[in-house]
C-alpha positions as CSV (number, residue, x, y, z in Angstrom):
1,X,121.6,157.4,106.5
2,X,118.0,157.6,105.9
3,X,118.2,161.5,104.2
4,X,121.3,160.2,101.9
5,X,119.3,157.0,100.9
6,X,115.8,159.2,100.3
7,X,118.3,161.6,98.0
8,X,119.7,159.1,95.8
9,X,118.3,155.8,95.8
10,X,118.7,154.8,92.7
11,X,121.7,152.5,92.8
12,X,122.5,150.3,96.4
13,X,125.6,148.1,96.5
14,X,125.6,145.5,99.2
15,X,128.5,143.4,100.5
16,X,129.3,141.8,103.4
17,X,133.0,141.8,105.4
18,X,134.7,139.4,107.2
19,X,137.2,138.7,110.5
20,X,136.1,142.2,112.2
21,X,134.0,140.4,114.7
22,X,135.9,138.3,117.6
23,X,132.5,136.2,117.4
24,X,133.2,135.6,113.9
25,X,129.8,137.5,112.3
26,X,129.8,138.9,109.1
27,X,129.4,142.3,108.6
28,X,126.7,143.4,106.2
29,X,127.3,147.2,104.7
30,X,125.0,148.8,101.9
31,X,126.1,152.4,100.5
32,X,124.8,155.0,97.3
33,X,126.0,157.0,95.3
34,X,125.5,160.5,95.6
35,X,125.4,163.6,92.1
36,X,129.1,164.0,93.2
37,X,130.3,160.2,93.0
38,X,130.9,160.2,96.5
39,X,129.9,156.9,98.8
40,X,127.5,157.2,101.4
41,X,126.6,154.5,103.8
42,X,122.9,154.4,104.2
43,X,122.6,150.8,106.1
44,X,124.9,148.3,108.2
45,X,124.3,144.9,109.8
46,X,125.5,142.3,111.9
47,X,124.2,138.6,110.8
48,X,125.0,135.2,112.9
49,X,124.5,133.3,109.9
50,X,124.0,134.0,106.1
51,X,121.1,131.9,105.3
52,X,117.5,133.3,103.7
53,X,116.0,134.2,106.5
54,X,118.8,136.7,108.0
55,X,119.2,138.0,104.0
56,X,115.4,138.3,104.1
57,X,115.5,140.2,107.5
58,X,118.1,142.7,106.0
59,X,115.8,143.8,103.6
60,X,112.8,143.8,105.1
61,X,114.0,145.8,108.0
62,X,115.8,148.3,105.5
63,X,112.1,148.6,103.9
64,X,110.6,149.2,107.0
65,X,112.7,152.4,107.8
66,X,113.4,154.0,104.3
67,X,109.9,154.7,102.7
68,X,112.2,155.3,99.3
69,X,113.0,151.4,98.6
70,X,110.4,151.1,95.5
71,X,112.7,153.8,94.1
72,X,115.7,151.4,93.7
73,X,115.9,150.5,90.5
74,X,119.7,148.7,90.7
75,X,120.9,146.5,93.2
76,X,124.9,145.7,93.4
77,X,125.7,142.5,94.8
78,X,128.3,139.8,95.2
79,X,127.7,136.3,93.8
80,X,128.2,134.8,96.9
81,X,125.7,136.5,99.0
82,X,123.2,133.4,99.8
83,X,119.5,133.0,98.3
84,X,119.9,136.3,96.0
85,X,116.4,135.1,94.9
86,X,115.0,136.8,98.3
87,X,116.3,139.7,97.2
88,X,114.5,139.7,93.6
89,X,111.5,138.8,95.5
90,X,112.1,141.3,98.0
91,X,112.3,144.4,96.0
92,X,110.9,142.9,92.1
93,X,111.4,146.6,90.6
94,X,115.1,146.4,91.1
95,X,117.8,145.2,88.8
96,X,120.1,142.8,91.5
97,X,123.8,142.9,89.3
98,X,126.5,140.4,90.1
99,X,130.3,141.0,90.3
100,X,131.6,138.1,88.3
101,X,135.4,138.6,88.2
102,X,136.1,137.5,91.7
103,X,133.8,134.5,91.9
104,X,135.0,132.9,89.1
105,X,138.8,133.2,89.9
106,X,137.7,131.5,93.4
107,X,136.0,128.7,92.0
108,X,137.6,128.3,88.5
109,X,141.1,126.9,89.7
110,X,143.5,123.9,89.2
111,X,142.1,121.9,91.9
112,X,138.1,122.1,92.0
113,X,138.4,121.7,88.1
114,X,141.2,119.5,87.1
115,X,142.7,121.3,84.8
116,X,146.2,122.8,84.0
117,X,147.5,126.5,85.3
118,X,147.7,127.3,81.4
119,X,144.1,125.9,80.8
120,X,142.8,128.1,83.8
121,X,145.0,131.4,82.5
122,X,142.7,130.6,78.8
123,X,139.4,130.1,80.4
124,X,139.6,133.4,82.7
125,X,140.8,135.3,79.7
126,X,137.8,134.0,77.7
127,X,135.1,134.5,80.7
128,X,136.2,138.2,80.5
129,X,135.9,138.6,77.4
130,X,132.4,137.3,77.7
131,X,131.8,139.8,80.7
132,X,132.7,142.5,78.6
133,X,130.7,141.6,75.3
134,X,128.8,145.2,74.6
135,X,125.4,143.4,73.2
136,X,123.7,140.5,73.2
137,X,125.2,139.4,69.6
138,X,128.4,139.7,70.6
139,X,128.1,137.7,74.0
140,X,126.7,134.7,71.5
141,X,129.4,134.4,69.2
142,X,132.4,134.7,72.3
143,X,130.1,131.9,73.9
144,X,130.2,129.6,71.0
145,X,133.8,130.1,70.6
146,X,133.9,129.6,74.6
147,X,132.1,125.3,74.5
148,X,134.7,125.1,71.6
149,X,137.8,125.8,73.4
150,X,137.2,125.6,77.2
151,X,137.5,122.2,79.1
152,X,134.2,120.4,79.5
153,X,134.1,120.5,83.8
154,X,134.8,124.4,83.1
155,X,131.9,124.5,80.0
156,X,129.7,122.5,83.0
157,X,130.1,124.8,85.6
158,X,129.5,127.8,83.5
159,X,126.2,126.5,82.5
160,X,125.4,125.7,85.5
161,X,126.2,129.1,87.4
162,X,126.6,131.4,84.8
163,X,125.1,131.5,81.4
164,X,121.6,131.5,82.7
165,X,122.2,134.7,84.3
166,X,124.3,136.6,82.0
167,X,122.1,139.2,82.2
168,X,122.9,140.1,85.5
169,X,126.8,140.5,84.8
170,X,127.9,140.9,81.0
171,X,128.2,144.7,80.8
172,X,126.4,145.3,77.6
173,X,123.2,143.8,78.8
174,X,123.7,145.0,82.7
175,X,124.5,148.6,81.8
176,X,121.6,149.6,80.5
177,X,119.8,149.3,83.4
178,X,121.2,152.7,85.4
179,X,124.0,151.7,87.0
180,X,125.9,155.0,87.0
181,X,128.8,152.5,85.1
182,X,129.4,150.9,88.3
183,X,130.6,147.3,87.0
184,X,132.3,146.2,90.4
185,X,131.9,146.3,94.0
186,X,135.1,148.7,94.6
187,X,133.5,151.1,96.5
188,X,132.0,149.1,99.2
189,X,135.6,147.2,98.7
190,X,137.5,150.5,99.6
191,X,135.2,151.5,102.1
192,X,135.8,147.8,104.0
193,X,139.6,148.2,103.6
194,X,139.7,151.7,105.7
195,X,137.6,149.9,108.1
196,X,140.1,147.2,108.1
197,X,142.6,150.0,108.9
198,X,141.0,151.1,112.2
199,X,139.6,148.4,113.5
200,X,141.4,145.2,114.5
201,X,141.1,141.9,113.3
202,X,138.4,140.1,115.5
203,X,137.7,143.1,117.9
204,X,135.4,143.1,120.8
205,X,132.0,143.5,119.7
206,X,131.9,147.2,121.8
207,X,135.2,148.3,120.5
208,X,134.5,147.4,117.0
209,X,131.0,149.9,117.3
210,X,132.9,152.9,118.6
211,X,134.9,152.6,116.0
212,X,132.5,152.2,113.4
213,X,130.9,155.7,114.1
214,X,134.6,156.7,114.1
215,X,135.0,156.1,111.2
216,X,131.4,156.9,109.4
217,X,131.4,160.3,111.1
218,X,135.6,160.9,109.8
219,X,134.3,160.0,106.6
220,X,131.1,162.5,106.7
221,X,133.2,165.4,107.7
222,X,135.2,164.6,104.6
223,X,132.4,164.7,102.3
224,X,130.9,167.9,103.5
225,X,134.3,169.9,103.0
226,X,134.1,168.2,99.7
227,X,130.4,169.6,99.3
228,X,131.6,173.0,100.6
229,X,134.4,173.6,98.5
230,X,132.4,172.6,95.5
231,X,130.2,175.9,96.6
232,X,132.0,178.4,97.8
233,X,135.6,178.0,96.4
234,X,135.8,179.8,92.8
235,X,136.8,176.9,90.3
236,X,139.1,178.6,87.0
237,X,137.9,177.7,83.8
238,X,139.4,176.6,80.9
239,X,136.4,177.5,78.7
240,X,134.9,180.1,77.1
241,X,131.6,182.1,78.4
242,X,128.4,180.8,77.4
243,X,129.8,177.7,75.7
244,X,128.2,174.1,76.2
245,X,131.6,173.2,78.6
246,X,130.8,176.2,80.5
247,X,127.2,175.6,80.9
248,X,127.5,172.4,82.0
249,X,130.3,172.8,84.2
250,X,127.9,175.4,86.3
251,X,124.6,172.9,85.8
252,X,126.1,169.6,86.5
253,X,128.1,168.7,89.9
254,X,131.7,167.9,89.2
255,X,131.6,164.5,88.8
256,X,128.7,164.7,86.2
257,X,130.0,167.6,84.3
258,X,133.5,165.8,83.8
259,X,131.3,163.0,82.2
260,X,129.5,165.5,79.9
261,X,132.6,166.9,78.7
262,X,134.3,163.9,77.1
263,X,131.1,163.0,75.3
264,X,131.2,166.5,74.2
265,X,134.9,166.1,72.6
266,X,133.8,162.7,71.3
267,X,130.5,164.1,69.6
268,X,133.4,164.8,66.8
269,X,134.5,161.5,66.3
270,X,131.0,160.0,65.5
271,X,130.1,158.2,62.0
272,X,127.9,159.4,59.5
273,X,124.2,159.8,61.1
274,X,122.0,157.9,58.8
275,X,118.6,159.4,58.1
276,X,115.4,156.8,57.8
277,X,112.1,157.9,57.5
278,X,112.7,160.8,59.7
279,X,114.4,157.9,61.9
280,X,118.2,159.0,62.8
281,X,120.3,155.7,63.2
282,X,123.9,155.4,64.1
283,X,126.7,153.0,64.7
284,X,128.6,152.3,67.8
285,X,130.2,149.3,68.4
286,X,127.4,148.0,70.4
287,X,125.9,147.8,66.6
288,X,123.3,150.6,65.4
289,X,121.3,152.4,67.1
290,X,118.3,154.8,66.9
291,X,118.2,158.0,68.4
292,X,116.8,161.6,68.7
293,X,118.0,165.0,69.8
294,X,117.2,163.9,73.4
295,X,116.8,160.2,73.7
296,X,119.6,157.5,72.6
297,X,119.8,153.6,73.1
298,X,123.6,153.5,74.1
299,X,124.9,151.9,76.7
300,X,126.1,155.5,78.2
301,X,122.7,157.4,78.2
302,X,121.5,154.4,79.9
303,X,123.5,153.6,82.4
304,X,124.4,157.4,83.4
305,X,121.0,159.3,82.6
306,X,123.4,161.9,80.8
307,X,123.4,162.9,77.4
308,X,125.8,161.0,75.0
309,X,128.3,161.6,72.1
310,X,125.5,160.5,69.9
311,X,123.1,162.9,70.9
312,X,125.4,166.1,70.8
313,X,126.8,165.1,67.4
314,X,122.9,165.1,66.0
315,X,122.0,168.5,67.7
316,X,125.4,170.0,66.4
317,X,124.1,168.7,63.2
318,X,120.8,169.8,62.9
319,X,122.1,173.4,64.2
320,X,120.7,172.9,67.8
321,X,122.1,174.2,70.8
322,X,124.4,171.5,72.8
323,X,123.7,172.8,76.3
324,X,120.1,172.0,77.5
325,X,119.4,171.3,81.3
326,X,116.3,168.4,80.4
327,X,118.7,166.4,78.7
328,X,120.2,165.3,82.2
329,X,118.6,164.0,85.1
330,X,118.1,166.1,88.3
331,X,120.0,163.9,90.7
332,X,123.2,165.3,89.1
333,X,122.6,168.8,89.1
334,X,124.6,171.2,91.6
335,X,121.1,172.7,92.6
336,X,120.1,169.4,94.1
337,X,123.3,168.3,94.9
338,X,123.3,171.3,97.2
339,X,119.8,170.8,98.7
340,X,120.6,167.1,99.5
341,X,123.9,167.6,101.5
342,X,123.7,168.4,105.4
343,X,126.2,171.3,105.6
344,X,123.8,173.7,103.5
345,X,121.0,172.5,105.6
346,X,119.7,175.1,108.4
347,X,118.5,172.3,110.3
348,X,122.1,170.9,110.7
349,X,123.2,169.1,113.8
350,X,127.1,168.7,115.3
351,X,127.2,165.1,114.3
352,X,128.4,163.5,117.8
353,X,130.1,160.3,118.6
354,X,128.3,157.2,119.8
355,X,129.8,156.4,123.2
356,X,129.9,152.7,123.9
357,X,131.0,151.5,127.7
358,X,131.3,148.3,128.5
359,X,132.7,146.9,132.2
360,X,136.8,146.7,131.4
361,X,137.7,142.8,131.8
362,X,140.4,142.6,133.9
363,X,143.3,140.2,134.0
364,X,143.4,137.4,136.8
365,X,146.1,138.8,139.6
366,X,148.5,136.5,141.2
367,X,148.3,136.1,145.0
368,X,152.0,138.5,145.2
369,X,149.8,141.1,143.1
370,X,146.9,141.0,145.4
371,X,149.2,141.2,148.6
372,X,150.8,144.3,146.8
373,X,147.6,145.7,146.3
374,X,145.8,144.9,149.4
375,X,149.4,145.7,151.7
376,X,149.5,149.5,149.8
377,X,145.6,150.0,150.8
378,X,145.7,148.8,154.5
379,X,148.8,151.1,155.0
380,X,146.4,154.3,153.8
381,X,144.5,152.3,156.3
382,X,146.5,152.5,159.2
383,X,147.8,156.0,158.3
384,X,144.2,157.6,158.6
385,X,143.1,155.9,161.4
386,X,146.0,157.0,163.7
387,X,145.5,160.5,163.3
388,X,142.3,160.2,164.9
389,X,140.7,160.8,168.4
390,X,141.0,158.2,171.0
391,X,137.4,157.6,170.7
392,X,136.9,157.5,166.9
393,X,140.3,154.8,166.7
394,X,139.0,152.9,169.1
395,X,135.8,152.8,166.9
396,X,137.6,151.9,163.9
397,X,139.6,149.3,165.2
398,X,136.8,147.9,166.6
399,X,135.2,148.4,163.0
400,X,138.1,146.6,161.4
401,X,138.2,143.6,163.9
402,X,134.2,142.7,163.3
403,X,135.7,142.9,159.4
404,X,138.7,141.0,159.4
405,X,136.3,138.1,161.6
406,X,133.5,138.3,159.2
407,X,136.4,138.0,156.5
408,X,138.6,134.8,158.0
409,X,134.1,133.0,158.3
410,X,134.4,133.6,154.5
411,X,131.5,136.0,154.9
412,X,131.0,139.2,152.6
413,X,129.9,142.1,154.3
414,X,129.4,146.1,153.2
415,X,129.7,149.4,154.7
416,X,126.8,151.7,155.9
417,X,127.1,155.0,156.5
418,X,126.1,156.0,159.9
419,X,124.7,159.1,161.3
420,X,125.8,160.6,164.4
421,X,122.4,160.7,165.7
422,X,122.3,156.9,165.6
423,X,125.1,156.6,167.6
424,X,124.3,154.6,171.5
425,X,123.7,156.4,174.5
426,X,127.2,154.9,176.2
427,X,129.2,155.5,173.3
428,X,127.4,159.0,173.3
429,X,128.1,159.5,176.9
430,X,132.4,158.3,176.6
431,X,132.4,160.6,173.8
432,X,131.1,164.0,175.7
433,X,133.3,163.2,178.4
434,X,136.4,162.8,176.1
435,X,135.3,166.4,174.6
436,X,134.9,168.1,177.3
437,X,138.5,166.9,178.8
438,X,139.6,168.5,175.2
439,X,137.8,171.1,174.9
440,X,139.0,172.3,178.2
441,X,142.5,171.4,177.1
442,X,141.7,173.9,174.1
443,X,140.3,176.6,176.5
444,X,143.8,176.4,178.4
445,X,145.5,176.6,174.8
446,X,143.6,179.5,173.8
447,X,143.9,181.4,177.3
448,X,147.6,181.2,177.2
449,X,147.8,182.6,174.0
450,X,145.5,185.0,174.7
451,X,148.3,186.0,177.8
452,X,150.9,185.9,175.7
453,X,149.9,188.6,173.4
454,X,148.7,190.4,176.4
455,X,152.0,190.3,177.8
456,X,153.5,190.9,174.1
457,X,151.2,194.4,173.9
458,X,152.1,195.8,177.2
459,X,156.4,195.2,176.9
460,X,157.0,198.5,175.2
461,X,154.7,200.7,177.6
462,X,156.5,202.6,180.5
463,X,155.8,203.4,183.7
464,X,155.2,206.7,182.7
465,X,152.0,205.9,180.6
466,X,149.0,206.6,182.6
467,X,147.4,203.5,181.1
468,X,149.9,201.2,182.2
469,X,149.8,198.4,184.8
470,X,151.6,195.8,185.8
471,X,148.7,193.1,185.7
472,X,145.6,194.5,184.4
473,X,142.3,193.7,186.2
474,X,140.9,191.7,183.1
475,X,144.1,189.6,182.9
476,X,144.0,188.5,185.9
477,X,140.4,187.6,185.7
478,X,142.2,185.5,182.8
479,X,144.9,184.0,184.8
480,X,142.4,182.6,187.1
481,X,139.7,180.9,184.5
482,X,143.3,179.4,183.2
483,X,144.2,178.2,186.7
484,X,140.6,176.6,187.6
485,X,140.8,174.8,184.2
486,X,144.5,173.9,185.3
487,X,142.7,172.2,188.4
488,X,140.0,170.4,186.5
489,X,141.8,168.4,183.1
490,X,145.1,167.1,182.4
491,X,147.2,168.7,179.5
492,X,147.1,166.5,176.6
493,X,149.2,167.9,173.9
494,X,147.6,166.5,170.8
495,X,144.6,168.6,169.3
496,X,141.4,167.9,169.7
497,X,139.4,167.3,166.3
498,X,136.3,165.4,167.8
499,X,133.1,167.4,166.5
500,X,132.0,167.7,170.1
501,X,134.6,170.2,170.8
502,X,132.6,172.8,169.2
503,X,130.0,173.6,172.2
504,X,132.7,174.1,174.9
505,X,134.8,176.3,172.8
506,X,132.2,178.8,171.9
507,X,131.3,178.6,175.5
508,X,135.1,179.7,176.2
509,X,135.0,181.9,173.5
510,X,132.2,183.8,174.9
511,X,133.5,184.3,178.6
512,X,136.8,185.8,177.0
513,X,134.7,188.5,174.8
514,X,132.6,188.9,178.1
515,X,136.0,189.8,179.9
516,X,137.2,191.9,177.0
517,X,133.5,194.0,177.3
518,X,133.9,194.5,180.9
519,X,137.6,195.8,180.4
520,X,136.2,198.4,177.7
521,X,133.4,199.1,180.2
C-alpha cells in the first residue's frame, strides 16, 4: 500500500462502507489511481464513530506512515463524510472534491422538502445541469435560471449546502485541478460492491479480516497479470511506423495512450486558431482560451496532464512534430509504469495470506447431546482400560473413582503425568511380584515353543543319521528349566504387557542362548 501510494499520489478517493461489521462500524477505504487506470488500495480503517476526531485520526495516521501526503494534490470525497473541514486543514495543498449526484437525490425528495414528484424530477434535472456547467460563466446564468424556477425550500437548501462550495463539485471549475476526469466515486463504489460479494452482511469482526486480504491479495494478482501482459505480450497495431499514434502507443501506458489518441483524431475538428500578438487563442465550449505548442488552459490538459486536441492542432499547424515525450507527464509513461509495479521488481515477495484465528464459539448442547458425547468417550474409556494388566486397571479404576468423587463435590480437577520413578514403594513392590509371576508365565511360553520346533526339526531324521537322538542332551536341560518354572507360577493365559516383564525375559533369554552354546560346544 505504501509503494502504490509513493508511486502515484496524486489523486486519493476516500469513502466509507456500511453493514460489513456485525458491531455496526463503518468501514473507511482510500485507493489511487495508477498510469494504467487501475485502482489500488493504499489505506483501510475501521471507525466506531464518524465524528472529527476519528476523521482527524484517519489522516493523521495515513501521514504518519506515507512520507508522500504533501504530494496529494486532489482529494475525492463524499458529501457526507463528517467535518470535511479537518480534512482541508489536514492536508491544505490538496483539492478535497465532492460527489454531488447522490447527496442531493438523498436529501432533495418529496418529503424533507414539500414538494411534488414532478417538482423534484425538475429541480434534479436543473442541479445537474449546474454540476456539469464547463466554466464559471456558464454555472451563473443556469444558477439564475435555477432561484427562478426551483421551489423556495429547494432554492434555501441549495444555498445553504451547495452554492458556497460549487467549486468543489461543478466539473468545469473541479476539473482543472488534476483529477485524471474522475467526477464520481465509482471506483471505491465498485471496489465496496466485490467486497460486498465475499463478505457477509454484518460478519464477525475476524472473518470479515481474512477476507479482506482475500480479496486485496485476488485483486493484486489481477493487476500484475494485467502489468505483465502489458510487457511481454506483442500488441498488433493498427498504425503506421513512426507515426504520432505509434509513438505514443509505445511511450504512454494503455490507458494514457487511448486518451492521446482521440485528442489526436479530434485535433481535425478544431476552429480557426486565432493569432494575437504572438498570443494563439482558441474556442472551446468552455469559451476561449490561450494556448501554446505545449501548454493549454482546457479542462482536458488540466485535469489529465496530457496533451490536448488544441495543442496538436497548433503544432500540426505550425509544421511541428505531434509526438513529443515532455508534453505528457511521467506518471503515465510505460517506463515508470513498469518501474512502479511489483512483478518487475527483483525484490518481489510471494504475497501471503494474513491468517486470522480466533477460539470457534460453539453452540450450547442439550443435556441428550452431552450424554451422547460423554457415553461415546467413557466407552473408549472402558475399552482401553480392560486391556490392561491387573495392576495398571486396578490403578485406573482407582484413578477414575477419586475422579468421578471429586466430580459428584462439584470440584474440577486435572491430569498430571506421572513418572514411573515416582511411583510408591508398595505399589512398586505388587507390581514386581505381578511381573515376575508373568514373566515366568512368558519363560514357559517361550520354552515350549522353543520344544516344539525342536521336536518339529528332528521328525524327518532317521535312525540311521549318526546325529540323531531321541532327546538331545540340551533339550532336556530345556524340559527341566520348563518343569521347575511349572513348579513355581500358575499359567495365566493372557500376555503379559507390564514394562517390568522386560528384565526376566532377557534373563530367560540368556539361559536359552547359554544352552544353545553348550550344545555347539
Amino acid at each position: 500500500m505504501k509503494e502504490s501510494f509513493s508511486a502515484f499520489p496524486e489523486l486519493v478517493c476516500i469513502d466509507a462502507t456500511y453493514k460489513l461489521l456485525e458491531l455496526g462500524f463503518p468501514v473507511y477505504i482510500m485507493v489511487c489511481v495508477d498510469s494504467n487506470g487501475r485502482t489500488e488500495v493504499v489505506a483501510a480503517c475501521i471507525l466506531v464513530s464518524e465524528n472529527a476526531d476519528s476523521i482527524a485520526w484517519i489522516i493523521n495516521s495515513f501521514k504518519k506512515h506515507n512520507a508522500d501526503w504533501e504530494r496529494i494534490r486532489v482529494i475525492m470525497a463524499d458529501k457526507d463524510i463528517s467535518e470535511r473541514d479537518v480534512i482541508k486543514s489536514s492536508i491544505p495543498n490538496a483539492v478535497v472534491l465532492i460527489v454531488y449526484f447522490i447527496s442531493l437525490r438523498r436529501e432533495i425528495t418529496c418529503e424533507k422538502m414539500g414538494i411534488t414528484a414532478g417538482q423534484r424530477t425538475a429541480c434534479l434535472e436543473m442541479v445537474q445541469k449546474l454540476a456539469y456547467a464547463c466554466s464559471e460563466a456558464k454555472y451563473n446564468e443556469l444558477y439564475s435560471q435555477f432561484q427562478r424556477d426551483a421551489p423556495k425550500e429547494v432554492i434555501t437548501y441549495y444555498n445553504a449546502n451547495w452554492h458556497s462550495i460549487k467549486d468543489e463539485w461543478v466539473l468545469g471549475m473541479k476539473s482543472s485541478c488534476g483529477s485524471f476526469l474522475n467526477f464520481t466515486n465509482n471506483r471505491l463504489e465498485s471496489f465496496n460492491g466485490k467486497l460486498k460479494q465475499v463478505i457477509n452482511r454484518y460478519s464477525s469482526l475476524e472473518d470479515f479480516v481474512e477476507k479482506f486480504f482475500i480479496i486485496l491479495n485476488a485483486l493484486r494478482r489481477e493487476r500484475d497479470h494485467k502489468a505483465a501482459t502489458m510487457f511481454q505480450k506483442v500488441n498488433v497495431s493498427c498504425f503506421d511506423d513512426g507515426s504520432p499514434q505509434s509513438l505514443y502507443s509505445k511511450f504512454l501506458s494503455n490507458y494514457a495512450a487511448q486518451f492521446v489518441h482521440k485528442q489526436l483524431l479530434l485535433a481535425s475538428k478544431v476552429s480557426t486558431i486565432a493569432v494575437d500578438d504572438d498570443c494563439y487563442t482558441v474556442e472551446t465550449i468552455e469559451g476561449q482560451r490561450k494556448l501554446t505548442t505545449s501548454t493549454c488552459e482546457c479542462i482536458f490538459i488540466k485535469s489529465m496532464l496530457l496533451p490536448c486536441r488544441h495543442i496538436f492542432a497548433l503544432r500540426c499547424k505550425l509544421g511541428e512534430p505531434l509526438f513529443e515525450a515532455s508534453l505528457c507527464d511521467k506518471r503515465w509513461s510505460a517506463a515508470y509504469y513498469r518501474s512502479t509495479q511489483r512483478i518487475f521488481s527483483e525484490n518481489t515477495m510471494d504475497a501471503s495470506l494474513v491468517t486470522v484465528t480466533s477460539a470457534k464459539h460453539r453452540q450450547a448442547l442439550t443435556q441428550h447431546q452431552k450424554f451422547r458425547e460423554a457415553s461415546i468417550i467413557s466407552s473408549e474409556l472402558a475399552s482401553v482400560a480392560s486391556v490392561a494388566s491387573n495392576v495398571h486397571f486396578a490403578r485406573r479404576i482407582d484413578l477414575l473413582k477419586e475422579l468421578l468423587d471429586f466430580w459428584k463435590n462439584g470440584q474440577e480437577v486435572g491430569l498430571v503425568e506421572v513418572d514411573p520413578s515416582d511411583i510408591s514403594d508398595d505399589e512398586m513392590k505388587c507390581s514386581l511380584v505381578s511381573s515376575d509371576a508373568h514373566a515366568s508365565e512368558d519363560a514357559i511360553l517361550m520354552c515350549s515353543e522353543s520344544t516344539t520346533v525342536e521336536a518339529n526339526t528332528t521328525v524327518d531324521r532317521t535312525e540311521d543319521d549318526p546325529s540323531y537322538s531321541s532327546v538331545s542332551p540340551v533339550m532336556k536341560e530345556v524340559q527341566e528349566v520348563v518343569t521347575h518354572a511349572e513348579n513355581e507360577t500358575t499359567l495365566n493365559t493372557t500376555a503379559v504387557e507390564d514394562s517390568c516383564d522386560v528384565p526376566q525375559k532377557e534373563q530367560t533369554s540368556i539361559q536359552l542362548c547359554e544352552l544353545c552354546n553348550n550344545e555347539q560346544t
